[in-house]
Structure formats: C-alpha cells, structure tokens
N, CA and C atoms of all chains as a GROMACS GRO file, in nm:
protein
  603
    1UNK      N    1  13.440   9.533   9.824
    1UNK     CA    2  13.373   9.426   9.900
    1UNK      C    3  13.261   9.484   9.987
    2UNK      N    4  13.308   9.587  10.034
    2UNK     CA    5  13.186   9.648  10.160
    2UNK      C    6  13.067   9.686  10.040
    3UNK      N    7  13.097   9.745   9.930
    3UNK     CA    8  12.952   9.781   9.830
    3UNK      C    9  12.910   9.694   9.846
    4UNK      N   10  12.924   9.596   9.793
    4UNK     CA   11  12.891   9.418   9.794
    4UNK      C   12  12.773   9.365   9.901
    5UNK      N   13  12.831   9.422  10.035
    5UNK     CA   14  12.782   9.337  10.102
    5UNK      C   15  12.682   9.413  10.141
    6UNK      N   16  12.685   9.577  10.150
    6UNK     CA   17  12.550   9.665  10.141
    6UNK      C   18  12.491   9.619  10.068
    7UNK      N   19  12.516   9.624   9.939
    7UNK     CA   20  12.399   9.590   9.805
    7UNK      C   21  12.327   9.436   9.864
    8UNK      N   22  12.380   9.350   9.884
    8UNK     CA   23  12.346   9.240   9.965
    8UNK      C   24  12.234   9.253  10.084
    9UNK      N   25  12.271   9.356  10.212
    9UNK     CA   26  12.199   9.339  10.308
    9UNK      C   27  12.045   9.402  10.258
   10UNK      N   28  12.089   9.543  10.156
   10UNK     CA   29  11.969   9.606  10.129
   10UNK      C   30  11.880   9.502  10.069
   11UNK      N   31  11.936   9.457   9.958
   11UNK     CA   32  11.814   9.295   9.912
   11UNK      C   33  11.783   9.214   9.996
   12UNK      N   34  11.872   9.193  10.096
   12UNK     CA   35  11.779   9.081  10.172
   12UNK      C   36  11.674   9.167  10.257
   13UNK      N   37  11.672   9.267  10.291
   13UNK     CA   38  11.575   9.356  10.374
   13UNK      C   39  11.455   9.386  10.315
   14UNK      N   40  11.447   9.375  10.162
   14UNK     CA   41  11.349   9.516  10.060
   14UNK      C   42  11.340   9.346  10.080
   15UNK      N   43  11.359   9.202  10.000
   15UNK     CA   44  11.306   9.126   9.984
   15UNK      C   45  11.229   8.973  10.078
   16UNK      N   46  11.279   9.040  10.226
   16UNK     CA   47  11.168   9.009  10.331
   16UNK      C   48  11.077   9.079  10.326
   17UNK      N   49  11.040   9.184  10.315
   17UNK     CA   50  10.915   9.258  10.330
   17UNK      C   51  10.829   9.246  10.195
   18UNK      N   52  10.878   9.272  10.083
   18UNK     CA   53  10.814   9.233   9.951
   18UNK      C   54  10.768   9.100   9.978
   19UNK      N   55  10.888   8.979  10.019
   19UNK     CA   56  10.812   8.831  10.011
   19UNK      C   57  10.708   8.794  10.125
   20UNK      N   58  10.693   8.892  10.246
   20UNK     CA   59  10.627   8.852  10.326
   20UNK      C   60  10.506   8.915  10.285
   21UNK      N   61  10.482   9.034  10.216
   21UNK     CA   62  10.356   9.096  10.205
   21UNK      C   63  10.243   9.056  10.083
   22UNK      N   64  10.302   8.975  10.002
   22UNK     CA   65  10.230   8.926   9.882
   22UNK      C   66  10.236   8.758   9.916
   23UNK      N   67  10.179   8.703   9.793
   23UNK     CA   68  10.131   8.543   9.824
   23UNK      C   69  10.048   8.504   9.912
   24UNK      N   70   9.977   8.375   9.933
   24UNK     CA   71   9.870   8.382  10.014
   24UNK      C   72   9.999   8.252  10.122
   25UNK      N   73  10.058   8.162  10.085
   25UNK     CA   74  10.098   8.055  10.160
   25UNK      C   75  10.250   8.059  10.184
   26UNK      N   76  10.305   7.986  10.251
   26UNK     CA   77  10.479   8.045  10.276
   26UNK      C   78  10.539   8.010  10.198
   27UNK      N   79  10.515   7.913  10.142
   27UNK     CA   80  10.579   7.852  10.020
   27UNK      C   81  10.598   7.963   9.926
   28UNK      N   82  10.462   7.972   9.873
   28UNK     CA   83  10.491   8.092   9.773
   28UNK      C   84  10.537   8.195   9.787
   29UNK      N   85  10.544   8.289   9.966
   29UNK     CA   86  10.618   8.389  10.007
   29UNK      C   87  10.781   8.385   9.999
   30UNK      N   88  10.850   8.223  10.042
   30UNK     CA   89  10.970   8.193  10.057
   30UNK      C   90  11.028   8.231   9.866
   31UNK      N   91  10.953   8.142   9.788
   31UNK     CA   92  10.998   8.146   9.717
   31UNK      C   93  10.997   8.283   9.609
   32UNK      N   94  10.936   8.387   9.622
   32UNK     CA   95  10.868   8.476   9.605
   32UNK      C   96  11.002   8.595   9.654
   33UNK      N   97  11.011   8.600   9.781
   33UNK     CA   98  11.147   8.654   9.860
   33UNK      C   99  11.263   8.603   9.799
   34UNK      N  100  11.273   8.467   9.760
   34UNK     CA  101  11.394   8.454   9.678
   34UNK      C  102  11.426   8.510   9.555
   35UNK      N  103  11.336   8.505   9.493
   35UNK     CA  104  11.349   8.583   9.354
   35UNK      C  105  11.326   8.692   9.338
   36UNK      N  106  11.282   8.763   9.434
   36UNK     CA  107  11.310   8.933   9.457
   36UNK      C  108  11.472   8.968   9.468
   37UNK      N  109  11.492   8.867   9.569
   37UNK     CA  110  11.665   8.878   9.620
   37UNK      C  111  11.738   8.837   9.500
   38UNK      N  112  11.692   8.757   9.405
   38UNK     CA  113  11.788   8.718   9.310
   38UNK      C  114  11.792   8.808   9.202
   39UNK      N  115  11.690   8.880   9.206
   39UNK     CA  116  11.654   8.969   9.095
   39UNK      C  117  11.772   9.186   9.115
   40UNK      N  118  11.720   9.178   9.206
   40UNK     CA  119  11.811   9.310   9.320
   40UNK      C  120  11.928   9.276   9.346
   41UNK      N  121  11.984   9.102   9.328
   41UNK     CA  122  12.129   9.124   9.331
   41UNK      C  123  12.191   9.140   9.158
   42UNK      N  124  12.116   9.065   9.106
   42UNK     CA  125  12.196   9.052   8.949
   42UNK      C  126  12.164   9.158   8.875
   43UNK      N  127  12.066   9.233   8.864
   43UNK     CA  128  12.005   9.386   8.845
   43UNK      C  129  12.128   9.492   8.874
   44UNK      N  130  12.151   9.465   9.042
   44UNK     CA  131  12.247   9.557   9.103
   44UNK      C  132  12.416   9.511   9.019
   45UNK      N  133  12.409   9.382   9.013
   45UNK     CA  134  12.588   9.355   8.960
   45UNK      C  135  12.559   9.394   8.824
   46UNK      N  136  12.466   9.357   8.712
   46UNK     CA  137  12.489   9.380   8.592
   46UNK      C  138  12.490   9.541   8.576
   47UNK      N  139  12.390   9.640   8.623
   47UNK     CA  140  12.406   9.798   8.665
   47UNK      C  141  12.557   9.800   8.678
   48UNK      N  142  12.619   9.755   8.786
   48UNK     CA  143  12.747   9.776   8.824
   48UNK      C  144  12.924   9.782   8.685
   49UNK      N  145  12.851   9.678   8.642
   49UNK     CA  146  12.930   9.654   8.523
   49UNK      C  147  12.932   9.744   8.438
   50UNK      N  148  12.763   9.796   8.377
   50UNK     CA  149  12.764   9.886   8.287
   50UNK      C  150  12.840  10.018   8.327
   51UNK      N  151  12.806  10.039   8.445
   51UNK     CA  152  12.819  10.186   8.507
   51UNK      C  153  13.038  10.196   8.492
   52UNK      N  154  13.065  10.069   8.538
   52UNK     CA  155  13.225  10.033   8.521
   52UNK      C  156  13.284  10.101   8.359
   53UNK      N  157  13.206  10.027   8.281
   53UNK     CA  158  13.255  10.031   8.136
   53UNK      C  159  13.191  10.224   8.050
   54UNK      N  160  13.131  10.280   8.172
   54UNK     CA  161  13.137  10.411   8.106
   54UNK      C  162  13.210  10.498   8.131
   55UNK      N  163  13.330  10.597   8.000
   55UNK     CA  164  13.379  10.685   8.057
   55UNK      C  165  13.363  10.811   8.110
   56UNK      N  166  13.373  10.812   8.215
   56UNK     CA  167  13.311  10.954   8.319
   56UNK      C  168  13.353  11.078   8.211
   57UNK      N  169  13.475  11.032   8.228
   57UNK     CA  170  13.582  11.228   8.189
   57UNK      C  171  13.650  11.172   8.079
   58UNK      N  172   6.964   9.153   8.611
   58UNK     CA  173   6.995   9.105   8.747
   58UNK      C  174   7.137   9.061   8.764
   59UNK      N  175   7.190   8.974   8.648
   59UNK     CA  176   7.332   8.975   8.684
   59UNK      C  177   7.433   9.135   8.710
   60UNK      N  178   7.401   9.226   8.636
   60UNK     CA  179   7.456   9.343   8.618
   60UNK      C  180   7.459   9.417   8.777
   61UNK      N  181   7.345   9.379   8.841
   61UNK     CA  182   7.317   9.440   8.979
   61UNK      C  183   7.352   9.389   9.053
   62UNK      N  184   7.380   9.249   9.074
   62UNK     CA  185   7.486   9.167   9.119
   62UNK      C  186   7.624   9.217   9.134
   63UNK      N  187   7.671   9.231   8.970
   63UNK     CA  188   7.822   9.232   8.987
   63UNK      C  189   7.849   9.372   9.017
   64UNK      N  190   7.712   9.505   8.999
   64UNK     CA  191   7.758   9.602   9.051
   64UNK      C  192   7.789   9.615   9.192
   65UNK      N  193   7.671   9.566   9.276
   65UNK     CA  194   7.713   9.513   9.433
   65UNK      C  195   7.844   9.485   9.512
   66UNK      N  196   7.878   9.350   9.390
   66UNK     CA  197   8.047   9.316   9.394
   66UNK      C  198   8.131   9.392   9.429
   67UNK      N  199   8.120   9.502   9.290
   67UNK     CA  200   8.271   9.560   9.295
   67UNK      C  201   8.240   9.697   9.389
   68UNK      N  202   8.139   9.692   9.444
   68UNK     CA  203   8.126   9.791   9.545
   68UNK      C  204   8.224   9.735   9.654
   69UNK      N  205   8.347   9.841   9.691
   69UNK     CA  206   8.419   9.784   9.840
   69UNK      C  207   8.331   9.818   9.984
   70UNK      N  208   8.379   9.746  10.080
   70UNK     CA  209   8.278   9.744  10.184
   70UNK      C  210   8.396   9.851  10.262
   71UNK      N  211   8.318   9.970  10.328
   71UNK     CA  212   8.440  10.075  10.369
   71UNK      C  213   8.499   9.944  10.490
   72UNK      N  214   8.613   9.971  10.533
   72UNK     CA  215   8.709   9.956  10.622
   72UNK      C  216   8.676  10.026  10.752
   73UNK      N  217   8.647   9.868  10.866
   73UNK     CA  218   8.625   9.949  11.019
   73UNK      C  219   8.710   9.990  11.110
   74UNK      N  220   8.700  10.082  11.168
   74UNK     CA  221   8.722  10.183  11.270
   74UNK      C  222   8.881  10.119  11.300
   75UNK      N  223   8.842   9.963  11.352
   75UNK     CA  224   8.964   9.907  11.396
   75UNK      C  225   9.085   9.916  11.295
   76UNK      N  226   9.037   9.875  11.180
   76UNK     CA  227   9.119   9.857  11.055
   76UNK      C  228   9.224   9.983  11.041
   77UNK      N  229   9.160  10.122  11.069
   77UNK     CA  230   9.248  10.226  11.072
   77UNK      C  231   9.289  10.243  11.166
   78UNK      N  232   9.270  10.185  11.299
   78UNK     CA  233   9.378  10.200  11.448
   78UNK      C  234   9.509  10.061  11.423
   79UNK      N  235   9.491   9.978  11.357
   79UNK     CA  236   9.560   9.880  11.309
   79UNK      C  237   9.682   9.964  11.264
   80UNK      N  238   9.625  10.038  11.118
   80UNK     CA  239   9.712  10.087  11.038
   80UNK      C  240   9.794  10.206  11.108
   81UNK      N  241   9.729  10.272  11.207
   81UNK     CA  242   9.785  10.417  11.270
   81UNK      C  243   9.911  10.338  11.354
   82UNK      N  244   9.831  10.214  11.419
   82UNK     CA  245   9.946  10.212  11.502
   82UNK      C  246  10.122  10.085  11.440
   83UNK      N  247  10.049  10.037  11.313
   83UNK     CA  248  10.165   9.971  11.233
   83UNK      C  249  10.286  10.109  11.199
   84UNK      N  250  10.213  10.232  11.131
   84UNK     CA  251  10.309  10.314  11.122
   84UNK      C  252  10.377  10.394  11.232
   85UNK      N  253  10.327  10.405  11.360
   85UNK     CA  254  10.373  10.440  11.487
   85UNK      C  255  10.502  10.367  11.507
   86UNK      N  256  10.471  10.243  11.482
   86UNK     CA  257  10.571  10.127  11.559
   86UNK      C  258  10.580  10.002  11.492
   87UNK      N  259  10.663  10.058  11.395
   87UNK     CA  260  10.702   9.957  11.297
   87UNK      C  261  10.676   9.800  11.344
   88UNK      N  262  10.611   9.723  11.252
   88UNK     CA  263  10.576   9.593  11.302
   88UNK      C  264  10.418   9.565  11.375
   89UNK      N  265  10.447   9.673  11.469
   89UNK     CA  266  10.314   9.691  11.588
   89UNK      C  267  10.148   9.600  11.475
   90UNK      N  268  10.164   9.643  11.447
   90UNK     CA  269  10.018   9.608  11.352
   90UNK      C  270  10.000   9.493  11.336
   91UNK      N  271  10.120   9.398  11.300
   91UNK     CA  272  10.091   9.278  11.269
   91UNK      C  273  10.059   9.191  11.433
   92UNK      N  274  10.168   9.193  11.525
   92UNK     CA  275  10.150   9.176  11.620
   92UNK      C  276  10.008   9.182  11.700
   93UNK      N  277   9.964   9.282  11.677
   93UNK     CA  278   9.824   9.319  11.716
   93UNK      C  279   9.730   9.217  11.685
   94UNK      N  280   9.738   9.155  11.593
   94UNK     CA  281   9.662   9.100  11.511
   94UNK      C  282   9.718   8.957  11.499
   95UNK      N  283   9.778   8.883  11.617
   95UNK     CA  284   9.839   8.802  11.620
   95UNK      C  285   9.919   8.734  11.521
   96UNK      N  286   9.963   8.811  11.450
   96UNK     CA  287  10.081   8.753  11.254
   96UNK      C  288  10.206   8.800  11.323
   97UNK      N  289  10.231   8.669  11.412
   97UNK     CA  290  10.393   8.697  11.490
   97UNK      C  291  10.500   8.659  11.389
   98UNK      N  292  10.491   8.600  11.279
   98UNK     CA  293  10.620   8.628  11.209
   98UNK      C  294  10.607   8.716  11.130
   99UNK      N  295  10.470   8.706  11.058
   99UNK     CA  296  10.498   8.856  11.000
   99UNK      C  297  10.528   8.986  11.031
  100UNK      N  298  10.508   9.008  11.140
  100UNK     CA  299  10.509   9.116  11.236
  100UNK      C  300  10.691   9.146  11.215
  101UNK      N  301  10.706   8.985  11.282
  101UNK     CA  302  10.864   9.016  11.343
  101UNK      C  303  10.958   9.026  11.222
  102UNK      N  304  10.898   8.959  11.084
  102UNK     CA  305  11.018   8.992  10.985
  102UNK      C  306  10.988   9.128  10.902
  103UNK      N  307  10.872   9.136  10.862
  103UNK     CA  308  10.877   9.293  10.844
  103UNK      C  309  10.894   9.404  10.940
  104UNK      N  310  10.819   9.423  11.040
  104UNK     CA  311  10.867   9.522  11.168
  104UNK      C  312  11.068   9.485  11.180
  105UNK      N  313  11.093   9.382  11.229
  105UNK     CA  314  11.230   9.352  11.201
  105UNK      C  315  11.300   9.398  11.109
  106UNK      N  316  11.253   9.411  10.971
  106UNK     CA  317  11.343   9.488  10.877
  106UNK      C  318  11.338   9.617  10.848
  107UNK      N  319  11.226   9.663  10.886
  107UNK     CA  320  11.232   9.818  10.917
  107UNK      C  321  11.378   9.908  11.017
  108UNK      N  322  11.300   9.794  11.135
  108UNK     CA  323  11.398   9.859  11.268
  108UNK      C  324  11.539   9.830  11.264
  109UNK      N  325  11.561   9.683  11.157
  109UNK     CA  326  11.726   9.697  11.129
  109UNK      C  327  11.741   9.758  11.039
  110UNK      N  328  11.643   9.821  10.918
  110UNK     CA  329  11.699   9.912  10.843
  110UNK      C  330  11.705  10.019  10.865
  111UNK      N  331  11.656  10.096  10.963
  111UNK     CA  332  11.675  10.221  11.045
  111UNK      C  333  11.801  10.221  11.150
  112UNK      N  334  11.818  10.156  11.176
  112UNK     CA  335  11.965  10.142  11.244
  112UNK      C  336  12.083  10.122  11.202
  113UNK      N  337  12.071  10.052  11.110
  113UNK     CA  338  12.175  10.060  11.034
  113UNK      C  339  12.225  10.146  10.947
  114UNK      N  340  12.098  10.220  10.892
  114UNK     CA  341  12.144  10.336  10.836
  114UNK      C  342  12.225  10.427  10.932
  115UNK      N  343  12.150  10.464  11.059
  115UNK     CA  344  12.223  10.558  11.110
  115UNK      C  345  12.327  10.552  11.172
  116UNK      N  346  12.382  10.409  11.166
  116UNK     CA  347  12.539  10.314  11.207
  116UNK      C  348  12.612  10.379  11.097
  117UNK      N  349  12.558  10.387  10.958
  117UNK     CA  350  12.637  10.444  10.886
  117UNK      C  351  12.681  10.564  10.822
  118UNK      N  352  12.587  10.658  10.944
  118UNK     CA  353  12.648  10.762  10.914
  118UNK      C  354  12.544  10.864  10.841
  119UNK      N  355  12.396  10.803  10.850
  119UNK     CA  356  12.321  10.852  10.706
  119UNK      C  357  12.220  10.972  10.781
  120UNK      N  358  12.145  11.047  10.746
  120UNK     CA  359  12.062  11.144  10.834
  120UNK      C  360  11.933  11.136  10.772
  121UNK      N  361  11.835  11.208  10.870
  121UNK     CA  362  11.703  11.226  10.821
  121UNK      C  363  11.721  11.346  10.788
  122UNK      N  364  11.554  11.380  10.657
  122UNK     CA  365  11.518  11.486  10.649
  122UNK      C  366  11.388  11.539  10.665
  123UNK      N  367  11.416  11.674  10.720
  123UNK     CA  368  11.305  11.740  10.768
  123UNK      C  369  11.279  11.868  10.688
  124UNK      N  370  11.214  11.976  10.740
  124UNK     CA  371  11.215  12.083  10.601
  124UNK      C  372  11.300  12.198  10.631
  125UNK      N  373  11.420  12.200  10.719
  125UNK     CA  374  11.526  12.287  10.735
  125UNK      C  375  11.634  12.248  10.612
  126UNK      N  376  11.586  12.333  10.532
  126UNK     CA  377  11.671  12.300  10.386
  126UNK      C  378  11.828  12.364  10.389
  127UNK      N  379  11.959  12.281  10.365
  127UNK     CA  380  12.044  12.317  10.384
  127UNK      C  381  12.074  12.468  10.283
  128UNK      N  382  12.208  12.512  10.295
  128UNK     CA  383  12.246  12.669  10.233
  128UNK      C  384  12.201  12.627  10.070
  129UNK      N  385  12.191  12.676   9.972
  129UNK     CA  386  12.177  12.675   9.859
  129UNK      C  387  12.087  12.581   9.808
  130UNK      N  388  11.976  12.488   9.900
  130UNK     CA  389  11.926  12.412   9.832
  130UNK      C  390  11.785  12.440   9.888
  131UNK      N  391  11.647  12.441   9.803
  131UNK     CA  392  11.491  12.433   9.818
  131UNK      C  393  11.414  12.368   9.905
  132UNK      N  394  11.347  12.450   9.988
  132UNK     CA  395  11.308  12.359  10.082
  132UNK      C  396  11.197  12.228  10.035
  133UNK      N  397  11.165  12.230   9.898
  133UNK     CA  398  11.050  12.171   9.855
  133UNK      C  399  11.198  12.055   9.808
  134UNK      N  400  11.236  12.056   9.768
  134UNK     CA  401  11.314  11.893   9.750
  134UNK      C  402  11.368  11.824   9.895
  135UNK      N  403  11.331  11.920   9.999
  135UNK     CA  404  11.342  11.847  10.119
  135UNK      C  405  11.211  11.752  10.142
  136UNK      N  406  11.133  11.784  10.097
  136UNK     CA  407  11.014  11.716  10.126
  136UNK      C  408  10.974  11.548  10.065
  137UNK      N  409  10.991  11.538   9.952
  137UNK     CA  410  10.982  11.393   9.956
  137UNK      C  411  11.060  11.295   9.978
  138UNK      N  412  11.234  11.337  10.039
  138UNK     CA  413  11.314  11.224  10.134
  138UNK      C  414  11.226  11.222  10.276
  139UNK      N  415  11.171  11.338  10.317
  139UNK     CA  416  11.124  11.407  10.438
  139UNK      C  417  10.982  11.246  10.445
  140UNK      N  418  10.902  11.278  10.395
  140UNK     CA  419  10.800  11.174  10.388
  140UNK      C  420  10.808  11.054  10.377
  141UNK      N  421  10.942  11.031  10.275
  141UNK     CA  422  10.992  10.856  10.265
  141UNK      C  423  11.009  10.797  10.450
  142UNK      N  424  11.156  10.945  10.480
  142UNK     CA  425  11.229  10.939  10.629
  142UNK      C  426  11.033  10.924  10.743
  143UNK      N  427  10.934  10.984  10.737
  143UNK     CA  428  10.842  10.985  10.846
  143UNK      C  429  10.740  10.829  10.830
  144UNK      N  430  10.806  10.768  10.768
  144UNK     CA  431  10.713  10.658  10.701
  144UNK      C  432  10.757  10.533  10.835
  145UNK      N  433  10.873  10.593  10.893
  145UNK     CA  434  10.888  10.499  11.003
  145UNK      C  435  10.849  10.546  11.168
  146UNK      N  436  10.777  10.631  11.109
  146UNK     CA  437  10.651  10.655  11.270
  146UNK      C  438  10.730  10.743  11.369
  147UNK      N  439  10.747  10.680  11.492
  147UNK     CA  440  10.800  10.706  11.612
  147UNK      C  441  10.923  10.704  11.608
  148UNK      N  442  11.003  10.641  11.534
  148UNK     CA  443  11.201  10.676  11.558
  148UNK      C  444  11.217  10.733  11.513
  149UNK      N  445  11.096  10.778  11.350
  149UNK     CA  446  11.175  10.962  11.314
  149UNK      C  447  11.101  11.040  11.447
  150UNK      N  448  10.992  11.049  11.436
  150UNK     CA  449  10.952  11.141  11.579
  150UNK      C  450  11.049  11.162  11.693
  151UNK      N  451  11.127  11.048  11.747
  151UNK     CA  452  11.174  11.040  11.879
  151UNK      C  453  11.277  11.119  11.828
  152UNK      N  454  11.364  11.067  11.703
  152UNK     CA  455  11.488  11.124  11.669
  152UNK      C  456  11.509  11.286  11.628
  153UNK      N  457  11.399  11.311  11.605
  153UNK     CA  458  11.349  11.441  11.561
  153UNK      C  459  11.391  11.501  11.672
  154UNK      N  460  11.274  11.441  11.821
  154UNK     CA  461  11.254  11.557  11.928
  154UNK      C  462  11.399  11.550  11.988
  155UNK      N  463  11.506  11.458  11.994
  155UNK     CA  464  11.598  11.428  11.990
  155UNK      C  465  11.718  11.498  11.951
  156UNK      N  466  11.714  11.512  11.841
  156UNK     CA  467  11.776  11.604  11.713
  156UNK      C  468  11.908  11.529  11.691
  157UNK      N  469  11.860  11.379  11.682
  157UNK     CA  470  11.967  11.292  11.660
  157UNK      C  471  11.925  11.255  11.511
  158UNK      N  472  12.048  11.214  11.433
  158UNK     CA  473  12.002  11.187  11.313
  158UNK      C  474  11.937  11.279  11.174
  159UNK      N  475  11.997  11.421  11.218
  159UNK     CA  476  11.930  11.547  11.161
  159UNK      C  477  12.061  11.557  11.089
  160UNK      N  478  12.155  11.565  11.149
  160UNK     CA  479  12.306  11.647  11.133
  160UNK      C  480  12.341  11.622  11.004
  161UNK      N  481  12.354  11.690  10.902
  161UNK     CA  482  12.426  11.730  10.775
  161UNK      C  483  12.541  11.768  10.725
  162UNK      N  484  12.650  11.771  10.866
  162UNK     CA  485  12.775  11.841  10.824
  162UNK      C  486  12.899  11.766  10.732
  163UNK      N  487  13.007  11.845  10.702
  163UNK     CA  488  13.055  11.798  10.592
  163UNK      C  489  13.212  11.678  10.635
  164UNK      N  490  13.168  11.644  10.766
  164UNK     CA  491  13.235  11.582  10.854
  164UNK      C  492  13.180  11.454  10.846
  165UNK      N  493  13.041  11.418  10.856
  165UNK     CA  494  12.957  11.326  10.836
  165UNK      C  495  12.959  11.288  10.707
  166UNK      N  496  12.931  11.425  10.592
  166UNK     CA  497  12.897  11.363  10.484
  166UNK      C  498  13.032  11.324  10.392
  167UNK      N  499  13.150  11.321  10.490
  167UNK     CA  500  13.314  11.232  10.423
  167UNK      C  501  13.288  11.106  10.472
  168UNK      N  502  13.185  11.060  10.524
  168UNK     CA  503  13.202  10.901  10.579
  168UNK      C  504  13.181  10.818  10.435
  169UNK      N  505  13.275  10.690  10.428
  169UNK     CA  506  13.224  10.622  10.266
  169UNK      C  507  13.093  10.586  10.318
  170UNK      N  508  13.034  10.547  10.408
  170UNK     CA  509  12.911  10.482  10.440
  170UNK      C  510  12.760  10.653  10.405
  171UNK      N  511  12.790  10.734  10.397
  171UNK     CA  512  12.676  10.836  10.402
  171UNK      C  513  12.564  10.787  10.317
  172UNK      N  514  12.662  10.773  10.190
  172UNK     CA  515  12.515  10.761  10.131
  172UNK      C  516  12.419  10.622  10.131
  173UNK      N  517  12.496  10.552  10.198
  173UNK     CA  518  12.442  10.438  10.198
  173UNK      C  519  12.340  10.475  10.285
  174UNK      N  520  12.400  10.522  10.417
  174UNK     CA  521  12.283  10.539  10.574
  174UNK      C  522  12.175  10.622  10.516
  175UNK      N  523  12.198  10.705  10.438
  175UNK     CA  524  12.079  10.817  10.388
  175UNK      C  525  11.955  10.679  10.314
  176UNK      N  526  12.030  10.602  10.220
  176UNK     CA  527  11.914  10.534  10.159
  176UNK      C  528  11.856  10.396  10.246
  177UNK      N  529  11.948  10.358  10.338
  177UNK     CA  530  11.876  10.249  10.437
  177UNK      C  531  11.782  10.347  10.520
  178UNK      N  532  11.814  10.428  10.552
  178UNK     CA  533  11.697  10.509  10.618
  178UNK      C  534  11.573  10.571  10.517
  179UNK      N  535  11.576  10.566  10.396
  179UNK     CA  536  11.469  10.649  10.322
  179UNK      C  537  11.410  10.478  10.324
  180UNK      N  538  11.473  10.384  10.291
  180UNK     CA  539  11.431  10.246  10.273
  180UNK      C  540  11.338  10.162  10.377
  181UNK      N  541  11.422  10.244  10.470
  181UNK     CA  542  11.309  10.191  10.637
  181UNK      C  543  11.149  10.237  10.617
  182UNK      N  544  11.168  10.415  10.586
  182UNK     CA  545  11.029  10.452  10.569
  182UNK      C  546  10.913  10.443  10.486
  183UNK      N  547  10.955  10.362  10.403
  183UNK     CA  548  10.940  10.304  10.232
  183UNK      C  549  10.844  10.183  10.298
  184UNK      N  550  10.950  10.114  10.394
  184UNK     CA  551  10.921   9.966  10.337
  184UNK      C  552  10.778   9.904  10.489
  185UNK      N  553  10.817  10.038  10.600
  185UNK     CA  554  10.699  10.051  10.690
  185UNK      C  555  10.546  10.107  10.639
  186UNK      N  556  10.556  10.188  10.519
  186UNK     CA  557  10.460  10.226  10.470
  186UNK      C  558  10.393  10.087  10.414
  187UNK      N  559  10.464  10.017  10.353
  187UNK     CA  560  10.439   9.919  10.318
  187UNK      C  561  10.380   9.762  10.386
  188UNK      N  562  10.412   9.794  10.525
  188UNK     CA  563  10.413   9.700  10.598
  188UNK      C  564  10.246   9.752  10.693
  189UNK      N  565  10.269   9.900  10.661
  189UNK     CA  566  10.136   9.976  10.703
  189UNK      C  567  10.023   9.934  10.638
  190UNK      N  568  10.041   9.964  10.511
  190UNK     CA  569   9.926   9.866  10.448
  190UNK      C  570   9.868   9.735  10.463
  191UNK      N  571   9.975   9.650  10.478
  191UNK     CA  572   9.995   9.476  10.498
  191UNK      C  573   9.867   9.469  10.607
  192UNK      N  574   9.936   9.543  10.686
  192UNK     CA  575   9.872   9.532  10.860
  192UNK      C  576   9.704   9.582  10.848
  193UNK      N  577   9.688   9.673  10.752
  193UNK     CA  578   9.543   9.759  10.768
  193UNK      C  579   9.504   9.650  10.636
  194UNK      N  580   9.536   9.604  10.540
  194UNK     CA  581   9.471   9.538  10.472
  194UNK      C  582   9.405   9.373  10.555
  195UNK      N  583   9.488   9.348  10.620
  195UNK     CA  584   9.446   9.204  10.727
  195UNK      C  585   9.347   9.262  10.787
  196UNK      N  586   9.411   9.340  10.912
  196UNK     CA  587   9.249   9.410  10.974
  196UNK      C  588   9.140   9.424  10.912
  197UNK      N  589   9.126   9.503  10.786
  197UNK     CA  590   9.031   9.515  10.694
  197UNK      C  591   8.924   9.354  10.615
  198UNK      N  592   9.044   9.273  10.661
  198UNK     CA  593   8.984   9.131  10.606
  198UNK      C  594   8.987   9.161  10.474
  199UNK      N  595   9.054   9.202  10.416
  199UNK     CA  596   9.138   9.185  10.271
  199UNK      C  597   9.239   9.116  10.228
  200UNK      N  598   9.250   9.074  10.328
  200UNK     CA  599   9.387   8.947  10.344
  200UNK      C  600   9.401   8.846  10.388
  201UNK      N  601   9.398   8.735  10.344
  201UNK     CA  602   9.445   8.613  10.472
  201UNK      C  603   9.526   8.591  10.587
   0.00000   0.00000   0.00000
C-alpha cells in the first residue's frame, strides 16, 4: 500500500508541474495534468504487474 | 522578398538581461520566478511541488549527491544525480553548507523509504529546472 501511495504522490507532483508548464489556458493545463497523472499511474501499475510475473532466481 | 521575411522570422530575438535574473533567481528559490513576475498560481503550484518534493524526500530518508564518491564507487557517476540534486538552487546549497542530507550510511540506507527519498529529491531538481525555464521563458515573452 505505501508503494501505492508514493507512486501516487510522485504523479501528482511530476504532473502539476508538467500540466502547469505547457498549454496556453487552464482548461487545457487542468486537463493536460490529468492525463499526465493518468498516464504515470497506469504506466506505473501495468510496469508493476509485468515486473510481478518475472522470475528473478 | 518573402524568403527575407521568413529569414527575419526565424531569427530569435536574444533574451533581456531581466529574462536571465528571472531564470537565476527561479533556480535559487524554487518558485521565486514566477512570483516575480506576478504568475501567483503558477509560482505556488510549481515552486510548491518542488519544495514538497524536496522534503519529502528527505522525510524519507533519501540523500543528496555531491562529488565525495562513496568506497568502491567513481566519482564521475556521482555527477549526474549531483546536477539533477543542484537543480533545486538554495536547499541543496543550504543543505550542503549544512551537511544535512549528505549522509550515506548503511543505517539510513535500511530505511524501506531510501530509495524513494533519493528519487523525490533527484525529482525536485528535475522538475525546478523545469520550472526554471517556465519562469525565463515568460520573462523572455515567449510565453503567455
């Protein structure tokens, strides 16, 4: 759960600054920040899965 | 004549004086730049995510690097965490003269949180560089 919620805070952090620094209007920044965040979380869970299903040793 | 035109164009107009005290002092003080330049939310949510991502890293345990390369390892792979870590101005400086946030021992590096604090802190200096630009590109009037 604590990975979770790191992997979480780090996206919402990387994807305020990404959504605030591009787009010209807030609209497009808001929505822009969302799909950074949506992208860095499902990126990070599907990674997670693969990385699960390989055997180390 | 059109050709001399559009060469004109894509000529950039250099960036004034102010534009680079903008940018010196966004990377000094995370945020600072926008503020300057009256962009109070931008200021406060990027400067804001810097300074909580620098803190939090080191809540968790994570360290900076500088070019005192630990036993067995090159001082040249110290160097580009080293530049990510100085990208946040003045709290690596302070922490530096400080010598808080340096420590490497193997006491620290059993915390489950280490490696996390190591990359919220390379992430802080990352994302101020970034916010450095933001700030010197407005000044510059390259930006809305």
């Amino acid at each position: 759960m604590r990975h979770f919620l790191v992997m979480t805070l780090f996206a919402a952090l990387a994807s305020i600054v990404f959504g605030a620094m591009t787009k010209d209007t807030p609209h497009e920044r808001l929505l822009y920040g969302a799909k950074v965040f949506a992208e860095f979380m499902v990126i990070g869970l599907a990674l997670g899965w693969i990385l699960y299903f390989i055997p180390w040793s | 004549m059109v050709k001399t035109e559009r060469m004109h164009a894509d000529v950039a107009e250099p960036a004034p004086g102010s534009a680079w005290a903008i940018g010196a002092a966004a990377w000094f003080v995370p945020g600072l730049g926008h503020l300057l330049q009256k962009r109070w939310w931008r200021g406060l949510l990027m400067g804001g995510a810097v300074w909580f991502s620098f803190f939090i890293g080191l809540a968790m345990g994570g360290h900076m690097f500088d070019l005192h390369a630990p036993e067995g390892s090159s001082q040249i792979l110290q160097v580009p965490p080293m530049i990510a870590n100085l990208g946040t101005g003045a709290l690596y400086i302070i922490s530096w003269l400080l010598g808080y946030g340096f420590a490497d021992d193997p006491v620290q590096a059993a915390r489950a949180t280490y490696e996390y604090g190591n990359t919220f802190l390379l992430i802080a200096g990352l994302m101020n560089y970034l916010t450095m630009l933001d700030a010197f590109d407005i000044a510059a009037g390259r930006k809305p």
